[in-house]
LONU-577577 format. One record per residue (C-alpha): residue in one letter; x, y, z. Coordinates in steps of 0.25 Angstrom, whole numbers, padded with zeros to 4 digits, always signed. Each point is the difference from the previous one (the first is absolute). Layout:
% residues N
AXYZ...
% end
This chain:
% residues 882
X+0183+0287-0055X+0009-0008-0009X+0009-0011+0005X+0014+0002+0001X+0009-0004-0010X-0014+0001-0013X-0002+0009-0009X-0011+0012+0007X-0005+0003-0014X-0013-0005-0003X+0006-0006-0015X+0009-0007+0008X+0001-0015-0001X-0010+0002-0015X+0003-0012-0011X-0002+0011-0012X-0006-0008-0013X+0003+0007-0013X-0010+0003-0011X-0012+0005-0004X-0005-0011-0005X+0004-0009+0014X-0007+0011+0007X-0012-0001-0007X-0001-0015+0002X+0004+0001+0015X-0012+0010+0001X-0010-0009-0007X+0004-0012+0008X-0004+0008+0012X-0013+0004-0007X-0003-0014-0001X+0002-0002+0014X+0013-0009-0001X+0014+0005+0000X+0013-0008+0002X+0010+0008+0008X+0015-0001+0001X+0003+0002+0013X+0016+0001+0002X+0007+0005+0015X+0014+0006-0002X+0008+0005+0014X+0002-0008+0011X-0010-0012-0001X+0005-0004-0014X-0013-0007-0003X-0002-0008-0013X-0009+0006-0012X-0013-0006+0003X-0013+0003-0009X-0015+0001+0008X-0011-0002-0008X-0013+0008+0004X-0013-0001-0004X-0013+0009-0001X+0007+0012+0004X-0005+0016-0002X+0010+0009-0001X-0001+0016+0002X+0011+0009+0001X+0001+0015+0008X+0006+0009-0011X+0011+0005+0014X+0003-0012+0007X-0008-0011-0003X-0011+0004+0010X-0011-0009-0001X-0014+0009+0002X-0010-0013+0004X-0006-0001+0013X+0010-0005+0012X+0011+0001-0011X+0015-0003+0007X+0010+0010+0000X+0011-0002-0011X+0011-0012+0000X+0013+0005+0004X+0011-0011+0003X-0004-0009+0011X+0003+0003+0014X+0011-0010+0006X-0007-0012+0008X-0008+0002+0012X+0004-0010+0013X-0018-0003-0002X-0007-0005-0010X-0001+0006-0013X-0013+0006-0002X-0005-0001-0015X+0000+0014-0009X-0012+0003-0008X+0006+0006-0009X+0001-0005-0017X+0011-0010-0002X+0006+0011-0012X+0002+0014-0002X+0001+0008-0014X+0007+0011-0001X+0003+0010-0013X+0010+0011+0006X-0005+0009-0012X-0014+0002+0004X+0002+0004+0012X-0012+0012+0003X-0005+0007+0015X-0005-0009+0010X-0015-0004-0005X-0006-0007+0011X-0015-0001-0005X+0005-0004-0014X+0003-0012-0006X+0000-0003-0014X+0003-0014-0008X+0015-0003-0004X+0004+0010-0011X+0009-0002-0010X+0012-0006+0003X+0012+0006-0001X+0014-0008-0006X+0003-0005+0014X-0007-0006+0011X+0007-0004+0013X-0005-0012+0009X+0003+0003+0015X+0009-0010+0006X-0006-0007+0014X+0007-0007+0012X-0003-0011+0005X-0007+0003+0012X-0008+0009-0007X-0004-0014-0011X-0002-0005+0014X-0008+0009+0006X-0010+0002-0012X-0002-0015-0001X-0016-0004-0001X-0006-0012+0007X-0001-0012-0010X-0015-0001+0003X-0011+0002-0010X-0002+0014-0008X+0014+0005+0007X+0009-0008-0009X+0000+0005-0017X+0012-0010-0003X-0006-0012-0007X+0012-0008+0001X-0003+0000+0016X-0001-0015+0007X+0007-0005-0015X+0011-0010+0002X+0003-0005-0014X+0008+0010-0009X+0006-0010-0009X+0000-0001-0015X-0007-0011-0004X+0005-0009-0012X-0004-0008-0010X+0010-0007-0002X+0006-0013+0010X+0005-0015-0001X-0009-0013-0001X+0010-0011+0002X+0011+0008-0003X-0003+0004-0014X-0003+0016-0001X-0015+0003-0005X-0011+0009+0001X-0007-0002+0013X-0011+0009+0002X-0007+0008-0012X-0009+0008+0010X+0011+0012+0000X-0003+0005+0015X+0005+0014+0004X+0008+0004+0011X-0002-0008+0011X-0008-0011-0006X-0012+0011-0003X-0007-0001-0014X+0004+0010-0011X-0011+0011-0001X-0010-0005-0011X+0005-0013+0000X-0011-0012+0001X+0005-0014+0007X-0006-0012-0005X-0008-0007+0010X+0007-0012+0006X-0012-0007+0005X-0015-0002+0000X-0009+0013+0003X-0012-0007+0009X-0011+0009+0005X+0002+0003+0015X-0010-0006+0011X-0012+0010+0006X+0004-0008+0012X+0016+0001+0001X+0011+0004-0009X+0010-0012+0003X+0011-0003-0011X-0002-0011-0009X+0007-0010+0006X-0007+0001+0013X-0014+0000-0008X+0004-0006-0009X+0007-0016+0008X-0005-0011-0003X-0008+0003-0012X+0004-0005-0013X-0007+0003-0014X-0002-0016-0007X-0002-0002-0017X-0001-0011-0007X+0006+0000-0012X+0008-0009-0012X+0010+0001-0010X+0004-0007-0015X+0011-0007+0000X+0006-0002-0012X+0005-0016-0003X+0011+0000-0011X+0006-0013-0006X-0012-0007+0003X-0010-0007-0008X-0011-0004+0010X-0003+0014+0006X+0003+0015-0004X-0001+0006+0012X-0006-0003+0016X-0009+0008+0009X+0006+0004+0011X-0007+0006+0012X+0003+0009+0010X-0001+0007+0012X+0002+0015+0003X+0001+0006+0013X+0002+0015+0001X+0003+0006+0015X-0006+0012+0002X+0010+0006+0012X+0010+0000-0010X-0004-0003-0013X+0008-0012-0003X-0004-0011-0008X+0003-0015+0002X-0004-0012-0013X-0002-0013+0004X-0005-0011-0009X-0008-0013+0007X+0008-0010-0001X-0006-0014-0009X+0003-0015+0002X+0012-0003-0010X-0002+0012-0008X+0016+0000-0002X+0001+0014+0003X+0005+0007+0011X-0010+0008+0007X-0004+0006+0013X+0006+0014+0001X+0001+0006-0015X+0006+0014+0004X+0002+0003+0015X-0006+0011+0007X+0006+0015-0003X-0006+0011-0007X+0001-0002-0016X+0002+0012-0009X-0010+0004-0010X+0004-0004-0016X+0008+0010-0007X-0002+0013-0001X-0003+0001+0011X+0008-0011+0007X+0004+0013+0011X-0012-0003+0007X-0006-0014+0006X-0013-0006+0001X-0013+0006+0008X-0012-0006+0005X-0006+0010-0014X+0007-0008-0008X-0007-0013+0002X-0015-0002-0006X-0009-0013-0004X+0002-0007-0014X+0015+0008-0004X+0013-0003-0001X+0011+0003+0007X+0013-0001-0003X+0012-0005+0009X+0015+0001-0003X-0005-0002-0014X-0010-0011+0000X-0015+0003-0002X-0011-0004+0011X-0013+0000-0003X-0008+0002+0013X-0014-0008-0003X-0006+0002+0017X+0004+0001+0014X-0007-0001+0013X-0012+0008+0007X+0009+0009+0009X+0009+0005-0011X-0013+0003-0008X-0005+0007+0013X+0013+0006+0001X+0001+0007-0014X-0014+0004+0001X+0003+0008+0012X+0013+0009-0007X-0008+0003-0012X+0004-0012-0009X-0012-0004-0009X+0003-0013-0002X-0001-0008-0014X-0010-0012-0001X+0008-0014+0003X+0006-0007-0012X-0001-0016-0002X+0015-0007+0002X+0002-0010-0012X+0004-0014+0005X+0014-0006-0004X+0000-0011-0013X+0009-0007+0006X-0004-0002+0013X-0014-0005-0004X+0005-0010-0009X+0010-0004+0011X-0012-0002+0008X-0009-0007-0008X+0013-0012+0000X+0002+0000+0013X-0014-0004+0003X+0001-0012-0007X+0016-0004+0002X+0007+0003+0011X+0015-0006-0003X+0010-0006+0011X-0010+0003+0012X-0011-0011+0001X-0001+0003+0016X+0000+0016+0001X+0001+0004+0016X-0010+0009+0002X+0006+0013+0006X-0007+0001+0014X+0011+0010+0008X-0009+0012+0000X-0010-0009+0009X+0010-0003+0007X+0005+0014+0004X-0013+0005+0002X-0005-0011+0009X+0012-0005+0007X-0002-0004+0014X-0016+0004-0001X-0009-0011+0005X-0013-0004+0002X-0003-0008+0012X-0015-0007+0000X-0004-0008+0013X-0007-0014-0006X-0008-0012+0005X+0001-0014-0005X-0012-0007+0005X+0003-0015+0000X-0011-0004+0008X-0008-0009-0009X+0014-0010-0001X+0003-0008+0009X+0007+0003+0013X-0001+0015-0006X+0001+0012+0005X+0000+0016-0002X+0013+0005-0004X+0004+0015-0001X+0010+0003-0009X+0006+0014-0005X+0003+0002-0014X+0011+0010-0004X-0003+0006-0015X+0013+0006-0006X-0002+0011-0008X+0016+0001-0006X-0003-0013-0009X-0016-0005+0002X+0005-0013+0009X-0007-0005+0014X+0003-0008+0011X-0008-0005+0011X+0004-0003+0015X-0008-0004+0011X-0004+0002+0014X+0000-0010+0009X-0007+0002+0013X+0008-0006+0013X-0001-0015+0003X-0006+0000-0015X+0008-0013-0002X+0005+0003-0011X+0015+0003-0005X+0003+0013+0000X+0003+0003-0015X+0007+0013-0005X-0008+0001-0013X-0014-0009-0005X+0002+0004-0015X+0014+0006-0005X+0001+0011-0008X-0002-0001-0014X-0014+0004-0010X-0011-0006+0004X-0010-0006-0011X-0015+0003+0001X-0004-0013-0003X+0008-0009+0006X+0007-0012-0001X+0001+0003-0014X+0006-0012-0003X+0014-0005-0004X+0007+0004-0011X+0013-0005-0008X+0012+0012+0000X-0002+0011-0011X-0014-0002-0002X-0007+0010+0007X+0009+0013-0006X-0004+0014-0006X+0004-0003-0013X-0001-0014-0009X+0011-0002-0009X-0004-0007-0014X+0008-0014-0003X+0008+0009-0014X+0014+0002+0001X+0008+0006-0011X+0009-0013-0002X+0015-0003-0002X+0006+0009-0012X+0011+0010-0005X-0006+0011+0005X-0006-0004+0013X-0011+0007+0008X-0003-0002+0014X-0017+0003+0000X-0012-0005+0005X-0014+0003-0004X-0009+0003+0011X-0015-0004-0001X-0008+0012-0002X-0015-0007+0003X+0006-0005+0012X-0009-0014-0001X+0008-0010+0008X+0002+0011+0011X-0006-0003+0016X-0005+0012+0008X+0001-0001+0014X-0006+0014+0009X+0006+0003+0012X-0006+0007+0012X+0001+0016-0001X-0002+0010+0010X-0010+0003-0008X-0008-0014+0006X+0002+0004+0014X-0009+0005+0009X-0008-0002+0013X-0011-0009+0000X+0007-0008-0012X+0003-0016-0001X+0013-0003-0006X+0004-0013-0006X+0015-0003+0007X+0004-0014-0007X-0015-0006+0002X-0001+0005+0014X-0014+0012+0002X+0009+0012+0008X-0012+0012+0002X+0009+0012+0003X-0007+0007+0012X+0007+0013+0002X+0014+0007-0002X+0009+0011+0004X+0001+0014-0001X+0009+0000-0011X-0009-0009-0008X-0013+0008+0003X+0008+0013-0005X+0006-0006-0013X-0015-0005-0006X-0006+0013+0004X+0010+0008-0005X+0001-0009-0014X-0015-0006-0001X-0006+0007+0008X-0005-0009+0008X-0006+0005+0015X-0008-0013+0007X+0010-0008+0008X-0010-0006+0009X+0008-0010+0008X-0005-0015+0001X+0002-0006+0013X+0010-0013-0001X-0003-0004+0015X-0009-0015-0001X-0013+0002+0007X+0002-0003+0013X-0004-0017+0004X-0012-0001+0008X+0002+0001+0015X-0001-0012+0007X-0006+0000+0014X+0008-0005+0010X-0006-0008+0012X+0006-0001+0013X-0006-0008+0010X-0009+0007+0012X+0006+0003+0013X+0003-0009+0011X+0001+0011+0011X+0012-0003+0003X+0008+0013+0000X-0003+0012-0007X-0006-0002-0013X+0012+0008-0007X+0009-0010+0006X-0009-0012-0005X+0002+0005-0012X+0012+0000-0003X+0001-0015+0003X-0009-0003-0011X+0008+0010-0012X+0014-0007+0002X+0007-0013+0005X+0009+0009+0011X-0011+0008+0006X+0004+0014+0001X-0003+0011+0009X-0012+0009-0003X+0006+0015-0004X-0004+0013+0005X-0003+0012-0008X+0013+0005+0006X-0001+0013-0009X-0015+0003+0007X+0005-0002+0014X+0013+0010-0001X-0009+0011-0007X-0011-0002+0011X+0008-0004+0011X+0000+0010+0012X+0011+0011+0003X+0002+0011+0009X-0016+0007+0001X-0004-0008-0013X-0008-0013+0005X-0008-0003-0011X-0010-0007+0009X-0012+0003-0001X-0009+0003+0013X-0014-0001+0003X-0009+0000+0015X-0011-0012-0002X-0009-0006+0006X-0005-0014+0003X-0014-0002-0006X-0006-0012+0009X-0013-0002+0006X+0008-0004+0013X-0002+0011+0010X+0012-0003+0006X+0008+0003-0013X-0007+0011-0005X+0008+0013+0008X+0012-0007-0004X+0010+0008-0010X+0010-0002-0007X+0013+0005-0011X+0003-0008-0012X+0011+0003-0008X+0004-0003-0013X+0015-0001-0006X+0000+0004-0015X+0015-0006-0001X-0006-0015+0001X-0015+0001+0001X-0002-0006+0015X-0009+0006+0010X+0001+0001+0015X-0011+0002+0011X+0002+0006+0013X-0011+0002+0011X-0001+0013+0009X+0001-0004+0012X-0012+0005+0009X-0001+0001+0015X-0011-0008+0007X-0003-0006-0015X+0002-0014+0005X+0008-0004-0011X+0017+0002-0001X+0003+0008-0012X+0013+0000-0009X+0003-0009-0013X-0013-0005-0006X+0007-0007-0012X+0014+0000-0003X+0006+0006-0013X-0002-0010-0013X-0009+0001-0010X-0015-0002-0002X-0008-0006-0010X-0013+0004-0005X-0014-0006+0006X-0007-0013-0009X+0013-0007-0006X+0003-0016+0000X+0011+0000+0009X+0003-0014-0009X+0002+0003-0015X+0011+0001-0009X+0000+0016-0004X+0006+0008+0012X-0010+0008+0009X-0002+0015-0001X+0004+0010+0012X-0006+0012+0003X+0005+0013-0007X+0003+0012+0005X-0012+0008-0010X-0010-0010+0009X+0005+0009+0012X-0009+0014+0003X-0008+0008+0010X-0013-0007+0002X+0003-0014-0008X-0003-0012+0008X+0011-0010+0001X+0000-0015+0000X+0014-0003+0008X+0000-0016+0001X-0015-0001+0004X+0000+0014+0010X-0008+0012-0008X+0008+0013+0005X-0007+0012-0005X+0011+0013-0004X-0005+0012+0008X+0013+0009-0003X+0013+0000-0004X+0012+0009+0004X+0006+0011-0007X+0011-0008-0006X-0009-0010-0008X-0010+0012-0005X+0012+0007-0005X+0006-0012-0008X-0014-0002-0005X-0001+0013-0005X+0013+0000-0007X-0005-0014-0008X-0015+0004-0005X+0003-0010-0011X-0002-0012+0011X-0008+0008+0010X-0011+0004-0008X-0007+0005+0014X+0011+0010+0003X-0003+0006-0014X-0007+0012+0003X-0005+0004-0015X-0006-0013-0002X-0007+0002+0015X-0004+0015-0005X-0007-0006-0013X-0009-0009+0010X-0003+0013+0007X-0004+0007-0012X-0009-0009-0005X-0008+0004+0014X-0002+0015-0006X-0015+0000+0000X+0002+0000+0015X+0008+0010+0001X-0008+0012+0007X-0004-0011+0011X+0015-0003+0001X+0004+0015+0002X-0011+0000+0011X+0004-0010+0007X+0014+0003+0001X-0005+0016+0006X-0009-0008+0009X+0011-0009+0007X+0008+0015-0002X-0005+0007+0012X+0011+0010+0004X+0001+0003-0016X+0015-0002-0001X-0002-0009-0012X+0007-0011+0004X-0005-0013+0007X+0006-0010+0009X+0001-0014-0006X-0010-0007+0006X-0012+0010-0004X+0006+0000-0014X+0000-0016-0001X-0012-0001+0004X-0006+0011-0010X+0008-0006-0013X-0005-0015+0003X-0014+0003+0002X+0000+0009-0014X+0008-0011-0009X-0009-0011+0008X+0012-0011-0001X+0007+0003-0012X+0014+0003+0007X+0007-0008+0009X+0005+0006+0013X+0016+0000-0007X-0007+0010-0010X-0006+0009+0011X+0014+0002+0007X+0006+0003-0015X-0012+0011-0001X+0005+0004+0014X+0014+0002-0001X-0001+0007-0013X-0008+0010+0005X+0004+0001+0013X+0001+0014+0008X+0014+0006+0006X+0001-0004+0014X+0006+0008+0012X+0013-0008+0003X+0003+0005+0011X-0004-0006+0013X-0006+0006+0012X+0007+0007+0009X-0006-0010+0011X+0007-0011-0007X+0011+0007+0000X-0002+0001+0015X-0004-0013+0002X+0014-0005-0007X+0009+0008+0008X-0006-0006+0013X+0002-0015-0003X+0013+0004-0003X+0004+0010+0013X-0009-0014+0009X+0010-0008-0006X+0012+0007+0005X-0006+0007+0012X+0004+0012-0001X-0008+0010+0009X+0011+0012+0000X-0011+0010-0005X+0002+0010+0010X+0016+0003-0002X-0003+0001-0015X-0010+0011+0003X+0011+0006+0010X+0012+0000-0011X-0011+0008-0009X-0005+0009+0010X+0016+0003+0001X+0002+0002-0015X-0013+0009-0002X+0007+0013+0004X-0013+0009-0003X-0008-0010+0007X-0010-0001-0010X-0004-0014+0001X+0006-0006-0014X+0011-0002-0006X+0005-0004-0014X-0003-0013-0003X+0014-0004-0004X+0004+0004+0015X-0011-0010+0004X+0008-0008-0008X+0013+0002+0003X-0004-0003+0016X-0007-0011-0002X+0010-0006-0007X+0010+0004+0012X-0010-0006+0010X+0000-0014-0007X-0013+0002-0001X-0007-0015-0006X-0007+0005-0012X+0004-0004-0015X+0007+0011-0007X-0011+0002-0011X-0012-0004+0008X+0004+0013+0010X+0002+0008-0013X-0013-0004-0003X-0006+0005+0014X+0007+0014+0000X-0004+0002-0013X-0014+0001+0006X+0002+0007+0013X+0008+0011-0011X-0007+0014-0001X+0002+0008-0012X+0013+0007+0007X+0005-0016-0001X-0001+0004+0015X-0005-0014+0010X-0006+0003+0014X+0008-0010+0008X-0009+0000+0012X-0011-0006-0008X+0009-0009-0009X+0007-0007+0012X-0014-0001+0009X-0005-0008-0014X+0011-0009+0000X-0002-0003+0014X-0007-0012+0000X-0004-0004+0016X-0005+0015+0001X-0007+0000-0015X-0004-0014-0004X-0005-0003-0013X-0008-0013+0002X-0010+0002-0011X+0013+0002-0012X+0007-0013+0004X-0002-0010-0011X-0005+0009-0011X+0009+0002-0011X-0002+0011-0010X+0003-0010-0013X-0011-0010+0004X-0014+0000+0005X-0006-0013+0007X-0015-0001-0003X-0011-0008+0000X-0004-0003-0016X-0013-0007-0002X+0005-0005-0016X+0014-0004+0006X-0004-0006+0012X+0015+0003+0005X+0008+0010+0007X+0009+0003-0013X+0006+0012-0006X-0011+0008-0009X+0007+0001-0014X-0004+0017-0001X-0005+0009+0010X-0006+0010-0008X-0005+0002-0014X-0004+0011-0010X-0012-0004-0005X-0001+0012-0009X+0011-0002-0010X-0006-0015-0003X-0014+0006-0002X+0007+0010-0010X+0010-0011-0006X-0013-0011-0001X-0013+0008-0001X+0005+0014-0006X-0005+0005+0013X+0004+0014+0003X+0001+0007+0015X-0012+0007+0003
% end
């Protein structure tokens, strides 16, 4: 189907060149896989001419209809179809189509043969737009055979332009279309060719910053018009930078040379001599012992330093041996006169700014003593001396101690040089100087010159050394003006400048403090007795007697609070020969806040003595001291205190048969003064008893007759002090105990419990046991006897009954059977305390134990009830369980 208003023929729309000729060279173009194809659209789209350029394209040709005979081969183009509404799909077809309407033959469909010869026309079909569209290839790699794709620059470059308005030849590179090189044209290399990195390929002004190639180098200049010289030597340095190959002269500059040097040609890069003054200097261009030449003047490269040598060896450059640089005429016979004349400047300043700048605000800072002792009214003296680094000048200060007497001074020595050797004496103005200037003066005449004439030999001259940084150190005398300052030690600073410059690494600190004066002993007169000797005291170490201070720091730390007493406790015993006072006992306590001890006596029925306070609280002093004598007395320490010592309080002897739980605890925590609460030191006692340890383990199985491998404390005291035979103390037995004591049943008989909850109903009379039993005979619906023990509970609790509220927990707790069920008949007839006394449970408690102890002599508390022998004979003897 054709579209309507275009030509149906297959000819239609056919550009028709003309001529053999033009034939044949269309046909080759193809052959060579690029044509040029004028594409023109007449009708109604009125499109411009537009050539398409196609490359590496095989054309064959049907001999009918331009049927093309390779695999999946599209169907002829006809006219394209008007626009679908959906995208345009792309037509696989070629992007031309030749035709020859005189070779026309029967359809051939497995034939194809190469063009044949072209006939004086070919005709170029004309394609729509949407069909240009349609056949469009994706701009990705192997789709696209225009080289021109992603180009942007089309231009005609030229080489001709405007430098400072003047019309000139710019460019002599001739670039094609677009700024591309011509084919077979070479362009002269701008800049240096290094050999890339095995590390990274980085351009040269990355690799390249920083660096800078150094030669040494001089050059004749000619004189003219001048009779003393011909010409000068002139030296140079050339610095070439490698990241962009520019070039920078400079010439060092000379003490009234009367030249201008310093930068002789700026840096840029500098264009080689002609002919060849297109192209500039390299890194190859340069070399050892050549010349070079520069805008036209010759430098003769004689050395330059190690990296450049190092440099130029690594790109391939075999370097020349060094040349030797000629000295300049002039300036040696310049010099050779100024050493013996120096005109107008008899006093020359002597340029220190370079010190200056690099030392400014740089001190060092030595800690001195003078020692004026051996003088009279004398004395040690600390100074600090401060070394200025910026201009070789010192000044001293001192430190005065407070109530020195002394007049507090801001300096000792001002700042100025100080002179080793010291006073050097006084001297008239001029003489000590540098430089002596000779008594000759040109005169008075028509031409007159202004010149003095130093003295080379320098004979009348004075030297005078001054002290250097150099003469400073720790440990070393320096001479301040006549006075010995030994420097004893310094700052940090100080210690880090001489290690770093002379590497200096003792700074050994000498001590400035005096020795101290020898202590004189102080006597004060004995005691009178009147008052405390604290208080005596005081009387005697000022005018205004003072009152005595207490360590109030001790007594807030040790002073009691809440469960804390710090008191410690202990049951004694009188030791007497009176019958009388031998049963008596007694509690002695001692307050760690202030070191006083208190006794109190038990009192005992039928004793015939009154107990209660034995001695008030104060403190005690120890046995066998003069009570009159000038040092104060000694009081008992709390270390003296254990189970077992004997006591001497004011002339009583109490023997310490226990202590309470509170003061073996504290002396536990503080083995450090308690050396018998320390069990690994009592352990190392026991192990030296190891021979005798298969007696041991038998006598502990021995006094173990039930086998449960545990012993009441008695049997096991007894067994330990008859096998160490007096080596431990009765405070180290009870440590042994409580370490190894056994897990004990805390909870008490349920007789106790009993007993308990009959003082308590006594107390209140209360007798209403039977309705209690009534009110759970009507709650127990099954009438099974028991009932849930919180129903007990609950009833009692209804009933006002006069029990505590955990002691009767404690009691149905024990009536409880596994269903948590109580029998109420035989709870209640247990609590009924006129049918079911408990006579014998009345006084005994389940936390103490009142017995008769032959070593204690005293109903007291035993320290442990039971102990596991077996872990001490494994822990001392290595002893395993049999």
């Amino acid at each position: 189907m054709s579209r309507q208003g275009e030509p149906s023929d297959c000819t239609a729309g056919l550009t028709p060149v003309k001529g053999e000729e033009e034939g044949k060279r269309t046909v080759q173009e193809f052959s060579d896989c690029s044509a040029a194809l004028r594409l023109s659209q007449p009708g109604r789209w009125g499109a411009p001419e537009k050539r398409l350029t196609i490359r590496r394209v095989s054309c064959w040709l049907r001999e009918e209809d331009g049927q093309d005979s390779r695999p999946n081969s599209a169907p002829p183009l006809s006219p394209s179809p008007a626009p679908s509404p959906g995208p345009a799909r792309p037509l696989p077809l070629p992007l031309h189509r030749l035709r020859s309407p005189g070779n026309k033959r029967p359809n051939d469909l497995a034939r194809r043969r190469p063009l044949p010869a072209c006939p004086s026309t070919f005709y170029f079909q004309t394609l729509c737009p949407w069909t240009l569209r349609a056949m469009a290839l994706p701009l990705l790699p192997g789709n696209s055979f225009n080289r021109n794709v992603g180009k942007e620059k089309f231009h005609k470059s030229q080489h001709w332009g405007f430098c400072n308005n003047v019309r000139m030849l710019v460019s002599d590179e001739k670039p094609g279309i677009g700024g591309e090189p011509l084919f077979g044209q070479k362009l002269k290399p701008k800049y240096s060719m290094y050999p890339k990195g095995t590390e990274s390929d980085v351009p040269s002004w990355v690799a390249f910053d920083k660096q800078v190639l150094s030669f040494d180098a001089y050059m004749e200049d000619e004189v003219p018009d001048k009779s003393q010289e011909d010409y000068r030597i002139r030296y140079y340095k050339i610095y070439f930078y490698p990241e962009d190959d520019t070039i920078q002269v400079n010439e060092p500059e000379l003490k009234n040379s009367g030249l201008p040097q310093g930068t002789f040609i700026r840096r840029h890069r500098i264009c080689l001599p002609p002919p060849d003054d297109d192209q500039f200097y390299t890194v190859y261009h340069f070399n050892i012992n050549i010349d070079i030449v520069f805008y036209g003047r010759t430098f003769k490269i004689y050395d330059c330093d190690v990296f450049t040598k190092n440099f130029l060896r690594k790109i391939g450059v075999k370097l020349n041996p060094p040349g030797k640089c000629p000295e300049d005429p002039y300036m040696k016979a310049r010099k050779e006169k100024l050493e013996h004349v120096e005109p107008l400047r008899p006093y020359q300043y002597t340029d220190t700014l370079k010190q200056f700048l690099d030392h400014d605000r740089q001190i060092l800072r030595f800690f001195g003593l003078w020692d004026d002792t051996a003088s009279m009214f004398g004395d040690r003296r600390e100074l600090v001396l401060h070394y200025f680094l910026s201009d070789d000048t010192m000044e001293v200060k001192e430190l005065n101690p407070p109530n020195s007497g002394r007049d507090i001074s801001s300096l000792f020595i001002r700042r100025r040089k100080l002179p080793k050797y010291g006073p050097p004496g006084i001297y008239q103005p001029g003489q000590i100087t540098d430089q002596t200037v000779l008594n000759m003066y040109g005169g008075w005449s028509v031409k007159q010159v202004n010149g003095y004439l130093l003295d080379k030999y320098q004979l009348g001259k004075l030297d005078q050394e001054f002290y250097k940084d150099s003469d400073l150190a720790v440990g070393t005398t320096i001479n301040v003006w006549g006075r010995k300052v030994l420097l004893c030690n310094c700052d940090e600073f100080t210690k880090c400048y001489y290690k770093n410059k002379y590497g200096v690494e003792n700074f050994t600190p000498i001590s400035c403090k005096p020795p101290p004066p020898p202590k004189i002993e102080r006597k004060f007169p004995p005691y009178t007795g009147f008052g405390s000797e604290e208080d005596s005291l005081r009387s005697c170490i000022s005018l205004v007697p003072t009152p005595h201070r207490r360590d109030f720091r001790k007594f807030v730390e040790k002073d009691s609070y809440g469960y804390i007493s710090y008191a410690l406790r202990f049951f004694a015993k009188l030791i007497t020969h009176k019958c009388a006072d031998v049963d008596r006992m007694f509690v002695i306590s001692y307050f760690l806040s202030d070191n006083t001890m208190s006794v109190f006596e038990l009192t005992e029925r039928n004793s015939g003595t009154t107990g209660g306070k034995f001695l008030r609280r104060a403190r005690v002093k120890r046995p066998g001291q003069e009570v009159f004598k000038s040092e104060l007395s000694e009081y008992i320490q709390p270390e003296e205190l254990y189970v077992g010592a004997r006591v001497n309080v004011n002339g009583y002897i109490f023997h310490l048969l226990n202590a309470d739980e509170y003061t073996l605890n504290y002396m536990e925590k503080n083995l450090s003064r308690f050396p018998f609460s320390n069990i690994e030191l009592i352990l190392e006692k026991l192990k030296e008893e190891k021979p005798k340890s298969r007696e041991v383990k038998l006598a502990f199985t021995a006094a173990d007759s039930m086998g449960t491998k545990v012993l009441d404390y008695n049997a096991f005291r007894e067994i330990i002090m008859s096998i160490t035979v007096g080596k431990l103390t009765d405070h180290e037995v009870i440590t042994i105990a409580r370490y190894y004591r056994a897990l004990e049943d805390k909870d008490p008989h349920v007789n106790v419990l009993i007993t308990m909850a009959h003082e308590q109903l006594k107390k209140n009379a209360f007798e209403n046991f039977d309705r209690l039993i009534s009110t759970c005979e009507y709650e127990d619906r099954e009438k099974k006897k028991v009932l849930p023990s919180k129903d007990i509970r609950r009833l009692c609790k209804s009933s006002r009954l006069p029990v505590k509220e955990d002691l009767l927990a404690s009691l149905l707790s024990r009536f409880e059977d596994s269903e948590k069920q109580v029998n109420y008949d035989s709870f209640f007839f247990a609590l009924n305390w006129r049918i079911n006394p408990m006579t014998e449970w009345e006084t005994v408690l389940y936390n103490t134990e009142k017995i008769e102890d032959i070593w204690m002599g005293s109903p007291s508390p035993i320290p442990v009830r039971y102990i596991s022998y077996m872990r001490l004979l494994k822990d001392v003897f290595d002893l395993e369980e049999d």
